[in-house]
C-alpha positions in Angstrom: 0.0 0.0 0.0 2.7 2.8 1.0 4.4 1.3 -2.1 0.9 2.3 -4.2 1.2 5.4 -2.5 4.3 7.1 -3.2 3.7 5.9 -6.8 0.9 8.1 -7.0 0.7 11.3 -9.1 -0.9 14.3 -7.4 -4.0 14.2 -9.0 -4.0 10.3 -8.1 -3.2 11.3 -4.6 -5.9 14.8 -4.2 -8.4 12.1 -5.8 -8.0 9.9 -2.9 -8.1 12.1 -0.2 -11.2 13.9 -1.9 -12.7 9.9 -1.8 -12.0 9.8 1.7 -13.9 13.3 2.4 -16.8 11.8 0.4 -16.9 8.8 2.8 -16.6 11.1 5.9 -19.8 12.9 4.5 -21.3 9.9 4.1 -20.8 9.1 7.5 -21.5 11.9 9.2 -25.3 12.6 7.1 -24.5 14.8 4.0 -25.2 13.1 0.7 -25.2 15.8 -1.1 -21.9 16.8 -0.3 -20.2 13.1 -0.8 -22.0 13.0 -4.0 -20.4 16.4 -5.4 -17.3 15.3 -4.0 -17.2 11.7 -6.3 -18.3 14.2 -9.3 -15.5 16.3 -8.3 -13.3 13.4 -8.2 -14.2 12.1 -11.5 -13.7 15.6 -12.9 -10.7 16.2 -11.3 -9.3 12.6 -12.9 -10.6 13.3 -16.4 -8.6 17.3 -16.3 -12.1 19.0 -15.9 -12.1 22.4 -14.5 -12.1 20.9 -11.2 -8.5 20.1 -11.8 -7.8 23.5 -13.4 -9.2 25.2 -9.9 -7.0 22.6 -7.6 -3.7 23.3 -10.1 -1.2 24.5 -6.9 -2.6 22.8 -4.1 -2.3 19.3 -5.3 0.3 19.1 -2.8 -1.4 20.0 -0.1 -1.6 18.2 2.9 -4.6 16.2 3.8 -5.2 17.3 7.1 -5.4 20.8 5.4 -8.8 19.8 4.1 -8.7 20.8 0.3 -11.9 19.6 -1.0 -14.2 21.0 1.8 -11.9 24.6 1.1 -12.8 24.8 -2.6 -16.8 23.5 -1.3 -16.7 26.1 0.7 -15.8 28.9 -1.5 -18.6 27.4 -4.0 -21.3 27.7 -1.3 -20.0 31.4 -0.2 -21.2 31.7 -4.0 -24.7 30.2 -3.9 -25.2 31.8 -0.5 -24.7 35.3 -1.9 -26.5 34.9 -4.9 -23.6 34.9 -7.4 -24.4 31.0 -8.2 -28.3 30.9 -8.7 -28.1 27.7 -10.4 -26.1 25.9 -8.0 -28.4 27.6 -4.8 -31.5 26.0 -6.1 -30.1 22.4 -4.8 -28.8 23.9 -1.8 -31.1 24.4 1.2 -28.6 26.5 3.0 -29.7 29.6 0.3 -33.0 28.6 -0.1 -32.9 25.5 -2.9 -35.6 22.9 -3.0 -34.1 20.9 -6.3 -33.6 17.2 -6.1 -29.6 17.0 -6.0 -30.4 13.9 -7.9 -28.6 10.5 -6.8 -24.7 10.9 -6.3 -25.7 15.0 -6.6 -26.0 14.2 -10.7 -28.3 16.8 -11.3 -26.5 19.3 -8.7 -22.9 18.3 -10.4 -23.5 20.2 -13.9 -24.4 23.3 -11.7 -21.3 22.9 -9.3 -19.2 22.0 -12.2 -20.2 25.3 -14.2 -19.7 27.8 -11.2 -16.0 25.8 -11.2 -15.2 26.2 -14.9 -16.8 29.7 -14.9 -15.8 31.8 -11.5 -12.7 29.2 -10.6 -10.7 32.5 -9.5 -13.2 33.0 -6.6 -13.4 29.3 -5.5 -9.7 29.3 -5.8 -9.5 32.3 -3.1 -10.7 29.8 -0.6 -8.2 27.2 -1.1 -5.6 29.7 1.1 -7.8 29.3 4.4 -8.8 27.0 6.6 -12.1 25.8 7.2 -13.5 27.0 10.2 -17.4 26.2 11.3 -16.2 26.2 14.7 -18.6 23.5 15.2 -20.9 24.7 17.2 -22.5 21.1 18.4 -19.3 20.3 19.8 -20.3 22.6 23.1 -22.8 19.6 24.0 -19.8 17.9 24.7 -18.1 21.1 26.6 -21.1 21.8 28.4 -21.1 18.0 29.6 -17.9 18.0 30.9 -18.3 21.3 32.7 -21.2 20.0 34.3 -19.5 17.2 35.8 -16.7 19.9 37.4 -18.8 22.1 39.0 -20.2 19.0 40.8 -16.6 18.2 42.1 -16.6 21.7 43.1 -19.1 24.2 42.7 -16.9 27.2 41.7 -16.9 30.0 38.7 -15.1 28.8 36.0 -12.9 30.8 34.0 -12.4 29.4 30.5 -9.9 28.9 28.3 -10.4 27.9 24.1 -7.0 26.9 22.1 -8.0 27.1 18.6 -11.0 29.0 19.2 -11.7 29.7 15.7 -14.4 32.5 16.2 -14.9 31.7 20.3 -18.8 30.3 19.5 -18.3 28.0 21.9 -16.5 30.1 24.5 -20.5 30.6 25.0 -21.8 27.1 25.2 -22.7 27.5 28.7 -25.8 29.6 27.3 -27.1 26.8 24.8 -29.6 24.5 25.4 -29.6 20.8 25.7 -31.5 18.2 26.1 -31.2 14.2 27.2 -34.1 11.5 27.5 -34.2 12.6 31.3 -32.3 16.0 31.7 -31.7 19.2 30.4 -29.4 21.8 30.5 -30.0 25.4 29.7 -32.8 28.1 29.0 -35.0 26.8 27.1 -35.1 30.2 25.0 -32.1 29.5 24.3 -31.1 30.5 20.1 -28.9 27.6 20.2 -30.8 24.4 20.1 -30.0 20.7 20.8 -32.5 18.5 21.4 -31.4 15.1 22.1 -28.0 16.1 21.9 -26.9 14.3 25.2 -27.5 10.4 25.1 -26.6 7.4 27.4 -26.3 8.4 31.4 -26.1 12.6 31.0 -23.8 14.5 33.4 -25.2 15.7 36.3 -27.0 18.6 35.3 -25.2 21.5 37.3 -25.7 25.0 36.2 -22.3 26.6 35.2 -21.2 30.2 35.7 -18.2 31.0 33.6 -16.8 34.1 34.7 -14.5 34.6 32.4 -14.1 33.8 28.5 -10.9 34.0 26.0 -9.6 31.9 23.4 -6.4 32.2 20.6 -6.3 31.2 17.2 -4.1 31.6 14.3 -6.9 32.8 12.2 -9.9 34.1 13.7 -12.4 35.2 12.3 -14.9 37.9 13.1 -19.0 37.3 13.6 -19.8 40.6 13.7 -19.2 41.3 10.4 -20.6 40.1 7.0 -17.3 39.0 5.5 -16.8 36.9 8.6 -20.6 35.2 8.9 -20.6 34.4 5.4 -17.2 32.4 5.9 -18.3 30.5 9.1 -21.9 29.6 6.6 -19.9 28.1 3.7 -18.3 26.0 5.6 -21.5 24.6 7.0 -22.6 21.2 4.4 -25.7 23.0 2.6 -27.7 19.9 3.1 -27.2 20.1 7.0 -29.9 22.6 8.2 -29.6 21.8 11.8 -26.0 22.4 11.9 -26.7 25.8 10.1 -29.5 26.6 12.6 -27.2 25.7 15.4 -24.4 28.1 13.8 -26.6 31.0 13.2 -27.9 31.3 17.2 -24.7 31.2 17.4 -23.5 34.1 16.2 -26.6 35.6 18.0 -25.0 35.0 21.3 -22.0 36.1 20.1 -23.0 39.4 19.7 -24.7 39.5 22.8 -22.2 37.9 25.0 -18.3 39.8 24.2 -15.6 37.2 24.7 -11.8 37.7 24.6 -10.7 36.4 21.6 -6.9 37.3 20.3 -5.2 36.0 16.8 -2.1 34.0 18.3 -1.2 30.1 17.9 -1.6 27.7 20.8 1.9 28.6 22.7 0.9 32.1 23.2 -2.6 31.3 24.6 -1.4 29.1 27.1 1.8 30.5 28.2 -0.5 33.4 29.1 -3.0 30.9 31.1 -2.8 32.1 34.9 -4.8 30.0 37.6 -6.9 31.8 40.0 -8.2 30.9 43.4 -11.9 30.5 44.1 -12.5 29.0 40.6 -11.7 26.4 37.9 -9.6 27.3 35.2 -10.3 25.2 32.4 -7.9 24.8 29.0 -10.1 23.0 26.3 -9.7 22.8 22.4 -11.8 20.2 20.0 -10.6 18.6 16.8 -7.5 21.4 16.5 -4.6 18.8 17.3 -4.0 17.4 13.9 -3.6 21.0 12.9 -0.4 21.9 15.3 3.3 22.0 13.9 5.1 19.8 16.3 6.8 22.7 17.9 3.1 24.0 19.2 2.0 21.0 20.1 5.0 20.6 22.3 4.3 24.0 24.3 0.9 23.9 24.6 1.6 19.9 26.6 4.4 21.5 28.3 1.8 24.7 29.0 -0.7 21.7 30.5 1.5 20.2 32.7 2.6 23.5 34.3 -0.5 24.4 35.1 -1.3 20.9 36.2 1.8 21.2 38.5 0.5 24.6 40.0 -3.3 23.6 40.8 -4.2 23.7 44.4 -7.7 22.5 45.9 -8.0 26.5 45.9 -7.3 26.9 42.5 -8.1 23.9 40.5 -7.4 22.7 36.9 -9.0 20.7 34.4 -8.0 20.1 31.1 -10.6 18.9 28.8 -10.5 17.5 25.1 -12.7 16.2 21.9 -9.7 15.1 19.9 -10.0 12.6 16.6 -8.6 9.0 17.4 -8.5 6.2 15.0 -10.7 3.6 14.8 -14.1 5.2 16.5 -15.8 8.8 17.2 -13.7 11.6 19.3 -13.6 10.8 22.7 -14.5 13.6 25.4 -11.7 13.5 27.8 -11.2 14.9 30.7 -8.2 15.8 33.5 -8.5 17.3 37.1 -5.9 18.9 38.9 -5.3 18.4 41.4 -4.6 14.7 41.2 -4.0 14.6 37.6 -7.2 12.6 37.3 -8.3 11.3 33.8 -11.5 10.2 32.7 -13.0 9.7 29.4 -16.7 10.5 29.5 -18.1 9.8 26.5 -18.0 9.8 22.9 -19.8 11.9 19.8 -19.6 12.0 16.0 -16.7 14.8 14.4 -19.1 17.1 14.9 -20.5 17.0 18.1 -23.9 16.0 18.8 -25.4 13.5 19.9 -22.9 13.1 22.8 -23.1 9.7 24.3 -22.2 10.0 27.4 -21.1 6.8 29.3 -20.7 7.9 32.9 
């Protein structure tokens, strides 16, 4: 296989990772979005324009998510109204049209805005994706839950990679379980049935202070930036896009501190306090750390780990991919240095299963 691999060309190689995408659509409900991406594939094979809008990334690496970058930039499109044709088979702008099996009847319409307005998809391809997935708070607010009923104090919280710090805010979402619920119910951000399995113990949780990094944030408040956040949403997945949009309600409600800087700077700036829990948490951000950031923000962790006091406790809490199953939620209390795992939930979030 490795053999296979290092044979391949670099259309050969993009074509496989855009297969694997299309299976983690699959797998995580958008079928619209692993159909386009085995049309894409096929295009991209055959030197259609998908390859002409891909010509200088085909090196790219795979964790740097190529295919949903130039998706995105093709929804940002249909969203504003500069692909009509393309919109009508996405419900994200308002499109009703049967995508057709494998999205053949949405493919001529995606392949057209590629071959037509390439230069504006290609604009994507230098930025990240960021949803800053909004469902993964069920699984923050879980975990937060089951602190404060170790010890009921404030919590002052901490996001590495917060893309846009949505979820610096999950405290004020609403959740709900077969037997518990956690929130107000008037709540813009809704998620019912997002907790399964035995819930946390339902604890309300006052987080008296908010700030995140990230190398790239971007901004809610402004056009530009919820536009960006929306492409990156699968246009087939209307909850998620729901979810995303109440969102960005809160978030101009509720101000957070939120500074561009990589995952060093935010925790070498982390300072415990007493009277409260100071909490470090980041969610499917790892696998995009140079191994030089990865070090200090581990090094960062243990530090703090080292300093906690029953005064001034610690927890460190992470929903991190693993092979082999969904993204554990994972938690460690300082001080101690007790680890638990808690539960599991899909890439992006909900439902949580929570397993006690």
């Amino acid at each position: 296989m490795d053999a296979a691999r290092s044979a391949e060309t670099p259309i050969e190689r993009t074509a496989r990772v855009f297969e694997f995408q299309a299976v983690g659509c699959d797998l995580l409900g958008s079928p619209l979005y692993a159909g386009l991406l085995r049309q894409a594939r096929a295009d991209l094979l055959a030197g259609g324009p998908t390859a002409d809008v891909l010509d200088g990334h085909l090196a790219d690496p795979g964790r740097s998510a190529l295919a949903l970058r130039m998706l995105g930039g093709a929804h940002a499109l249909a969203l504003t109204g500069r692909a009509p044709e393309l919109a009508t088979f996405y419900p994200s702008a308002g499109g009703t049209a049967d995508p057709g099996a494998g999205g053949s009847y949405a493919w001529p319409a995606l392949r057209r805005v590629l071959a037509e307005q390439g230069e504006s998809v290609r604009s994507w391809l230098h930025h990240p994706p960021q949803t800053n997935e909004v469902g993964r708070g069920a699984v923050l607010v879980g975990m937060l839950c089951h602190l404060v009923a170790e010890a009921d104090l404030p919590v002052r919280l901490v996001e590495v990679g917060a893309s846009v710090g949505l979820n610096l805010r999950a405290d004020r979402f609403w959740i709900s379980a077969a037997s518990a619920a956690y929130g107000d119910r008037s709540s813009p951000v809704q998620m019912p049935g997002g907790w399964r399995g035995e819930p946390p113990p339902v604890h309300p949780v006052e987080v008296a202070w908010r700030t995140g990094g990230d190398v790239s944030p971007v901004d809610p408040g402004t056009a530009d930036g919820r536009t960006r956040l929306t492409a990156y949403i699968w246009p087939d997945q209307t909850e998620r896009l729901a979810r995303l949009r109440g969102a960005l309600d809160l978030a101009a409600a509720i101000p957070v501190d939120l500074r561009a800087e990589p995952a060093s700077r935010t925790i070498a700036r982390t300072r415990l306090e007493p009277g409260s829990w100071t909490v470090v948490w980041h969610s499917i951000m790892r696998q995009y750390l140079a191994a030089d950031e990865a070090a200090a923000l581990a090094e960062g962790v243990a530090a703090l780990g080292a300093a906690a006091t029953a005064r001034a406790r610690f927890a460190y809490l992470t929903f991190e991919l693993v092979r082999g199953g969904d993204p554990p939620a994972e938690m460690v209390t300082w001080p101690g240095a007790i680890r638990r795992r808690l539960g599991t939930a899909p890439a992006h979030g909900v439902p949580v299963t929570w397993t006690g």
